[in-house]
Each structure stands twice: as C-alpha cells, then as structure tokens.
N, C-alpha and C positions, 0 to 999 in steps of 0.2 A: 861163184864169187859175189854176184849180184845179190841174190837171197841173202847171202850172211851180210852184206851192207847194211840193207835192208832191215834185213833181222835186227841189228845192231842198233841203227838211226830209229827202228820201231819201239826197241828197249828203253833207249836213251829216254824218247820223250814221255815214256811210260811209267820210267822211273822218274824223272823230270816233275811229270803231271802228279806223281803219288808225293813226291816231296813238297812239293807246290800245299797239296792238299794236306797234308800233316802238320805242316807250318802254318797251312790257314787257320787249323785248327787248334793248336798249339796258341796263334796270336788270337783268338778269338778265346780262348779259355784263359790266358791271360789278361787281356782287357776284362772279362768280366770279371776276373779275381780281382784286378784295377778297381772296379767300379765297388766291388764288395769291401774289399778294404776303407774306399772314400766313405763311403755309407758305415759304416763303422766308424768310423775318425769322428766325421760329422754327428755321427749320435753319441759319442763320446764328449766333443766339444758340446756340443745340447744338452747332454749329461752334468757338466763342471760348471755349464753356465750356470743352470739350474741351482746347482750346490750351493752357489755363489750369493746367487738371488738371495739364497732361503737362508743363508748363513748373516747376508746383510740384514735380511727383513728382523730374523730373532736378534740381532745384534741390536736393532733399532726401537725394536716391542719392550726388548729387556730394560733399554734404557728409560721408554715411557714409564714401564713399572717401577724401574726407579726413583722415578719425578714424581708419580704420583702414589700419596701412602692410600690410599683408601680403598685400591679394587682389591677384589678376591683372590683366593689363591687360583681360581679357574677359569678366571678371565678369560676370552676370548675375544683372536681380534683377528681381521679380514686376512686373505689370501694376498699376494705379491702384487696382483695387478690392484685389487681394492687401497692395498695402504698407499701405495703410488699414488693412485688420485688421489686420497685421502691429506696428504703431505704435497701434494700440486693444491689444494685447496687451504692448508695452511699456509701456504707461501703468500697466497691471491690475498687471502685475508689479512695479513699479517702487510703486504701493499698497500691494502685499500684501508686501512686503518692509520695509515704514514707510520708502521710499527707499535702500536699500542697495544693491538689484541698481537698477540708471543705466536711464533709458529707453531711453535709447540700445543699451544692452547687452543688453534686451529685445526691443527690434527687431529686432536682430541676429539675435539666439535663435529669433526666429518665424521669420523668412526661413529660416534655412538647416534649420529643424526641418522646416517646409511644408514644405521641396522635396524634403525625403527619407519626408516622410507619417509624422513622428513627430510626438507629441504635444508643442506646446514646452511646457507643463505638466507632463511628465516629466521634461522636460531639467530646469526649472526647479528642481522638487524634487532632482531630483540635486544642484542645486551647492548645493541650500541645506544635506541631508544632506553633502556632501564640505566644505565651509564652517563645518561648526556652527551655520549659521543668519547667518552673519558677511557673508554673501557677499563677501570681501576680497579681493580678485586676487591679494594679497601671501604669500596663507595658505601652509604650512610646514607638511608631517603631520609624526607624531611618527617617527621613527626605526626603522628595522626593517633586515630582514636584506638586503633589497635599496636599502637608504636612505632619501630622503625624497619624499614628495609632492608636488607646487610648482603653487598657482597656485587660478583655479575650481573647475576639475573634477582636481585632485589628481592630474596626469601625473607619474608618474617618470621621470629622465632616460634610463633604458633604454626605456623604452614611446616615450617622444614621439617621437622620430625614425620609428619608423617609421612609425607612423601619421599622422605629418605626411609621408611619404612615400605614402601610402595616400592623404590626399586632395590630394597635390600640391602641398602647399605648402612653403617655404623652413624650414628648424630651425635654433634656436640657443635654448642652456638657457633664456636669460632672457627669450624667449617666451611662455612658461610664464605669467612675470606679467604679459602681455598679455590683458586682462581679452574682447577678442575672438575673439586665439589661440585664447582655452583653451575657449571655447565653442564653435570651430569644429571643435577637433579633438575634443569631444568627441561631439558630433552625428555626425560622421563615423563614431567609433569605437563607438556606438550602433546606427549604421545597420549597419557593420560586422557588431557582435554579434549582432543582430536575424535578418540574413541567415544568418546562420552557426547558431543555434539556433532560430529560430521563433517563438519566443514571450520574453515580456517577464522571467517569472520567471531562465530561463538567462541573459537578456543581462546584465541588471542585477547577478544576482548573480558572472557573472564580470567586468563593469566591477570589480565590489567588492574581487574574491578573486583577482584575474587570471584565466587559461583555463586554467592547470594549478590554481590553488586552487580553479577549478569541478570539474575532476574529483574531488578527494578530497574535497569538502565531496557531492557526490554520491554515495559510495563512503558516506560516515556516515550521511548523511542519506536517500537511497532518492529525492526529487526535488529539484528547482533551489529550490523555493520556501525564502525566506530571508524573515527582519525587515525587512532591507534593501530588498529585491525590492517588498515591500506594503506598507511604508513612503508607499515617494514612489511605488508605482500606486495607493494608497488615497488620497492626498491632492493628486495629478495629476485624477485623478475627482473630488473634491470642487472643486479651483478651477479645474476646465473647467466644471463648472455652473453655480459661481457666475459665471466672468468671463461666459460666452454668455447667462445668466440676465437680466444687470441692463440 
C-alpha cells in the first residue's frame, strides 16, 4: 500500500514537474513571439514615420519648384535631414533680418550654399552688404562706368549672362529681380571665385571689384584682404555661432 502511495506522490510531481516545464516553455515561446511582434510594430511605425517624412519633404520641394520658375526639370535637392537644417537656416535668417530676407529665400540660400560647401552665412552677409541691409530684390546700384547693379546680389548686365551660363541656367536682364535668380547666381559665382583663388579674402573682394578691379586693388594694396572681404567673414562667423548656438 505504501509503494503505490508512493508510486502515486512520485507520479504526481513528475507530472507536476513536466507541466511546470511545458508551460515554461509554452510562456517563454510566447514572450518571444511578444517581443517579435513589438519589433515588428516598431519597424512598421519607423516604416509610416518614414513615409511621412518623405511625403512632407516632396510636398515641400514641390512647392519651392513652384515658387521658383527657373530650375531645371532635374533639379536636385537634399535628403530629410539636409532640408531640415536647410529651413532651420531660413527661419534664423529670415529673424536676423527683422523679416526682410523671405524664409523661403533662405532656404533656398542654404540648399544651394550646402551643395557647393559654402557657408550660407557668407552668402547671407553678402546680400545684406550688396543691399544696404535692404535685402530688396528690386535694389538698383548707383551708376558707374560699366552701368548699374540689379537685383540681391547686384549683377550687372554684362556679368549675369555669363555666369548664368556657368551654372546653366536661362538669362534675361529682368532675372536679376528674381529674388531666387539672384541668389543662385550668386552662390555659383562664389563657388566660382573660391575655386579660382583659394581663399575667401580674393573671392569676396573681386565679387566686390570684379577680377580685373582684384588685380589693381592687389597692385595697391600688396594682399586681397579688403573691409568688404571681413566685413561679412567677420559677421558670417558671428551668426553661424549664434544660429548653431541656440
């Protein structure tokens, strides 16, 4: 009688212990199906945010292309995280101008400065110096031996053709007071100068003087370095600190 107690209370926990164990297994194959399912969700939500991004970014690019008639049909403009800053750089400028220079106009400014790895913080300063601080697209320099100035960045009608041939776009004078145009060509003809002399002093100052007023201002002067020139690289320096600062 003892033995079959025995026997029984041995069974009991044997089966006990085996259900124990199945159900360990059972909840341990469930938890992980738990965690496979989360991981899924999660890359799914990652997935829509994604969507999301990409659906606001073209929503946003479409619209620049709207605003502006003169890019190409194959334009080409940054990733999600580039137009971010790019439009966190409009905003700054479009601040630090008490609203003058357009967000929009800013944005602009940082795309096409990014892609050529100039500072759009110089660019800016430029137009605010070629401007008087106006930033007016409409602006009109004063009269000189080669005529007048037109626009942002203060292209003469002799310069813009070709440098709008330099970065491939379409010319006509009244371009000029295309508040995009003139940003474009000027970045371009930045990059241009950059290439051509090396450093920021030479470019700037023949942006300023032309590239025959750079030689004889060089002939007087012994280097490139100009007012002009440390002007807007001494206060490009200052609100790249502040805008990446705050």
């Amino acid at each position: 009688m003892r033995n079959k107690w025995t026997f029984m209370i041995i069974t009991g926990f044997v089966l006990l212990a085996g259900t124990s164990v199945i159900l360990g297994i059972q909840n341990k194959q469930m938890n992980e199906h738990a965690q496979e399912m989360r991981e899924i969700e999660a890359e799914l939500e990652k997935q829509q945010e994604e969507q999301k991004k990409q659906q606001k970014l073209n929503a946003e690019i479409e619209q620049m292309k709207n605003d502006i008639d003169h890019l190409p049909d194959d334009y080409t403009v940054p990733g999600y995280d580039e137009w971010q800053q790019a439009t966190q750089v409009g905003k700054y400028l479009n601040d630090e101008s008490d609203g003058k220079l357009k967000e929009e106009w800013g944005t602009f400014l940082a795309i096409e400065a990014e892609k050529r790895d100039i500072d759009p913080f110089l660019v800016y300063e430029l137009l605010y110096v070629e401007t008087g601080g106006t930033f007016d697209p409409k602006t009109v320099g004063p009269q000189t031996q080669y005529g007048h100035a037109y626009g942002l960045a203060q292209f003469m009608k002799n310069t813009g053709p070709w440098i709008a041939d330099m970065a491939e776009l379409p010319y006509e004078d009244e371009r000029l007071f295309d508040p995009f145009y003139s940003i474009h060509l000027s970045v371009v003809y930045l990059e241009y100068l950059y290439s051509e002399y090396g450093d920021w002093d030479h470019a700037l100052t023949a942006y300023h003087r032309g590239i025959g007023g750079l030689e004889d201002y060089l002939d007087d002067n012994g280097d490139a370095k100009s007012n002009y020139a440390e002007e807007i690289q001494d206060n490009a320096d200052e609100n790249q600190f502040v805008a990446y600062d705050r």
